[in-house]
C-alpha positions in Angstrom: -157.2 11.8 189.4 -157.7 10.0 193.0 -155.0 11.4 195.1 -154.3 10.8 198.6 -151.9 13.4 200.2 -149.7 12.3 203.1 -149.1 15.6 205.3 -151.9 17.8 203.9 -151.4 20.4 206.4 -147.5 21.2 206.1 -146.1 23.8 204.2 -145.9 22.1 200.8 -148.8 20.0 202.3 -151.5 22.7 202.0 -150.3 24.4 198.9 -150.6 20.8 197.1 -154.0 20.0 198.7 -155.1 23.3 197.4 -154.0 23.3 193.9 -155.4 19.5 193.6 -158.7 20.7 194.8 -158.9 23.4 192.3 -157.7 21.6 189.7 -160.7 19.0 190.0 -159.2 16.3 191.3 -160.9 13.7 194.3 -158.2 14.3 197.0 -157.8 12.3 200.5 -156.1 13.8 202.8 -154.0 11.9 205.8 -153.3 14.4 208.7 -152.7 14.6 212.5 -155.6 16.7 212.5 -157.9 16.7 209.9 -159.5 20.4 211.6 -156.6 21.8 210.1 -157.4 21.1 206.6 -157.7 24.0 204.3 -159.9 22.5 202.2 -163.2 20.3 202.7 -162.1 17.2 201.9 -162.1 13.5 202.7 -159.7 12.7 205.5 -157.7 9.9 207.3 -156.2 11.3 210.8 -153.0 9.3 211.1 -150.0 9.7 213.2 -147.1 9.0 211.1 -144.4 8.8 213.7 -146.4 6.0 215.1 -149.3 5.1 212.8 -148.9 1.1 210.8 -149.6 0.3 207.4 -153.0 -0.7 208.9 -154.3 2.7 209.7 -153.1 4.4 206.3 -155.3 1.5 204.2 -158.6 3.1 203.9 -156.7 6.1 203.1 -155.5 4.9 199.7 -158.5 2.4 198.7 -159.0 3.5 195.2 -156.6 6.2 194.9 -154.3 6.3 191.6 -151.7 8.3 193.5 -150.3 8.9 196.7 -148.0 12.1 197.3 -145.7 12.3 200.5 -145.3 15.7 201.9 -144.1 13.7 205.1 -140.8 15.2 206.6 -139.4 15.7 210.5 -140.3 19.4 211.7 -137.9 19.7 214.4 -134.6 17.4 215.0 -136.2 15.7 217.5 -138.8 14.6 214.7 -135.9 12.8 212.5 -137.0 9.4 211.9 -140.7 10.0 211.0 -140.0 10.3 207.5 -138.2 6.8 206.8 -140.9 5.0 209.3 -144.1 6.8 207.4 -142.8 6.1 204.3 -142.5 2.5 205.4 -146.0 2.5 206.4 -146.8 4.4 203.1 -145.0 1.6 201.1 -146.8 -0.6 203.0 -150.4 0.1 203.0 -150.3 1.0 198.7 -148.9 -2.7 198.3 -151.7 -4.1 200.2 -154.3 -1.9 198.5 -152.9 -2.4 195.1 -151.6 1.5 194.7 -148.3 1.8 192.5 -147.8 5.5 192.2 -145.6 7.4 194.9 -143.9 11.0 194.5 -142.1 12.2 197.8 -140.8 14.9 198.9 -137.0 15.1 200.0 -134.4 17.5 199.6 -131.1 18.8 197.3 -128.3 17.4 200.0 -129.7 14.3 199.6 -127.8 13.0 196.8 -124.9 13.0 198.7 -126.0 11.8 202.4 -125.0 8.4 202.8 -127.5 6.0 203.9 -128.1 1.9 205.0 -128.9 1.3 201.6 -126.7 3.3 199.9 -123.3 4.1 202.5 -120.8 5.3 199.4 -122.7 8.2 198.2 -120.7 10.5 195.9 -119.0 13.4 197.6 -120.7 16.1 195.2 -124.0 16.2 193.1 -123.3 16.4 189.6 -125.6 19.7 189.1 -123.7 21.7 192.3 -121.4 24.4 191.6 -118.6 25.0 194.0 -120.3 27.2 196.1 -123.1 24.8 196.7 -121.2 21.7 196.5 -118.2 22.4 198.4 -119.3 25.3 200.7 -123.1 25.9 201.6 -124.1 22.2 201.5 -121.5 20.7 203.6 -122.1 22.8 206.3 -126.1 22.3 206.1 -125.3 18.9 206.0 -123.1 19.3 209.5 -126.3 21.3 211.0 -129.1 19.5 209.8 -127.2 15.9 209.8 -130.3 13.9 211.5 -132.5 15.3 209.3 -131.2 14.8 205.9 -130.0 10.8 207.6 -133.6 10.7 207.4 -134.5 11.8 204.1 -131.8 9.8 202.7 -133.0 6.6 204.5 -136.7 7.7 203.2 -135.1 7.4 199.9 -133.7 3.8 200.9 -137.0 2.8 201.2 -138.3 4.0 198.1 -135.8 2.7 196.1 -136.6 -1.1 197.5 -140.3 -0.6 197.4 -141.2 -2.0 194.2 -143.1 0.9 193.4 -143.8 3.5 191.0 -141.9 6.1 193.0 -140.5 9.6 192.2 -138.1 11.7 194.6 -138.7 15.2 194.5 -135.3 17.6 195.9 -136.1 20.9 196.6 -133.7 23.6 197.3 -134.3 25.9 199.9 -137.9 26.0 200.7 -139.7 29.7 200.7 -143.1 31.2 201.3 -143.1 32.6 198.4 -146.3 32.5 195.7 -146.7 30.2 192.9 -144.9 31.3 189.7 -145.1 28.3 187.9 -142.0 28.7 186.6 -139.1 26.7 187.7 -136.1 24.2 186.8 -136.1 20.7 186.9 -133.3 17.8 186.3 -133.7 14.3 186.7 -131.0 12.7 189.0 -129.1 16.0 189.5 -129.9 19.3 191.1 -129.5 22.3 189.3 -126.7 24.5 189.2 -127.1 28.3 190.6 -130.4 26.9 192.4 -130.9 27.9 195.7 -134.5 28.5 196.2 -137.7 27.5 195.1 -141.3 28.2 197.0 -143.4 25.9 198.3 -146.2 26.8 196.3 -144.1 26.0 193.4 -143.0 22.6 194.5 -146.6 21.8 195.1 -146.8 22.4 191.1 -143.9 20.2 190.0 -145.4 17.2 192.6 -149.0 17.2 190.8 -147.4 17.2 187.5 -145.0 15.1 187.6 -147.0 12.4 189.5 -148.5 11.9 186.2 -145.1 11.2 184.1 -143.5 8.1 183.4 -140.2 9.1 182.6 -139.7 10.0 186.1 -140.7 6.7 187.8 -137.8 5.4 189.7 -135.6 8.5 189.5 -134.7 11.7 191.9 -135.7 15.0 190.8 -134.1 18.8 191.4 -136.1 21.8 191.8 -135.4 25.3 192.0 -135.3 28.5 190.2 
């Protein structure tokens, strides 16, 4: 597979970069700095806070996939990854590229959004602990950030494309295990963690499946 990887540097960045590599498939990479690439590979530097359809073209000339580890790294980031992914959107429409998987997050699902401003007040996978007392309040904390994903996730759904939301729990540093949960349009209940490494696993194999074009997925152990 031809797969361009948007954030090949980040946290769930480098571990899918890696795993593509070793699993013999012709990567591109789009990064602020392609020196900080883990692996040699072909590279795009690109700016996503800032950078147009324009710049992210060459990028995905030829690919079969892209995957969008895009997402803010401080508060003062939120925005980047609704604008990218507009710019993503926009460059695989004008270099013929259907296939997008995307990282977001487990609140999601109930952060509303422009496109979507009644969202429900629990996920239908959340237990009470998650759904009435941890998320809420990550949801008061992190507020500008999961805005964000949610409008990322607005601009999937009107894309047009071939796109898959992935929602991770909890993110760790933990190693790959390979062995996880999944649920399409829910998260999972008793979930609360689930590596990088691991998410990294679930995006390059479910970039490959049908059934999950146009839907939201939940990760986590």
């Amino acid at each position: 597979m031809r797969l361009a990887i948007i954030a090949a540097t980040g946290g769930v960045g480098r571990h899918l970069l890696e795993q593509a590599v070793d699993a013999g498939h012709d990567v591109t990479a789009v990064v602020r700095d392609p020196a900080r690439l883990s692996r040699p590979v072909s590279a795009v530097s690109a700016d996503l806070s800032a950078a147009g359809p324009a710049g992210l073209e060459p990028a995905f000339d030829g690919v079969d996939a892209v995957a969008s580890c895009l997402g803010p790294r401080s508060g003062s980031e939120a925005g980047v990854t609704w604008r990218g992914t507009t710019a993503i959107t926009l460059a695989m429409k004008a270099t013929g590229v259907r296939r997008l998987v995307a990282v977001s997050a487990a609140p999601v699902g109930t952060v509303a959004s422009p496109g979507r401003p009644h969202s429900p007040r629990r996920d239908p996978g959340d237990g009470i602990v998650m759904g009435d007392l941890l998320y809420p309040v990550l949801k008061a904390v992190l507020r500008s950030t999961y805005a964000d994903l949610a409008r990322m996730e607005d601009v999937l759904r009107d894309s047009g494309l071939d796109w898959t939301a992935v929602r991770p729990v909890r993110l760790t540093d933990k190693p790959l295990t390979g062995t996880y949960r999944t649920a399409f349009d829910r998260n999972l209940k008793g979930g609360r963690y689930i590596s990088r490494a691991d998410v990294a696993h679930f995006l390059l194999r479910v970039v490959e499946r049908q059934d999950s074009v146009g839907r939201s997925v939940g990760i986590a152990y």
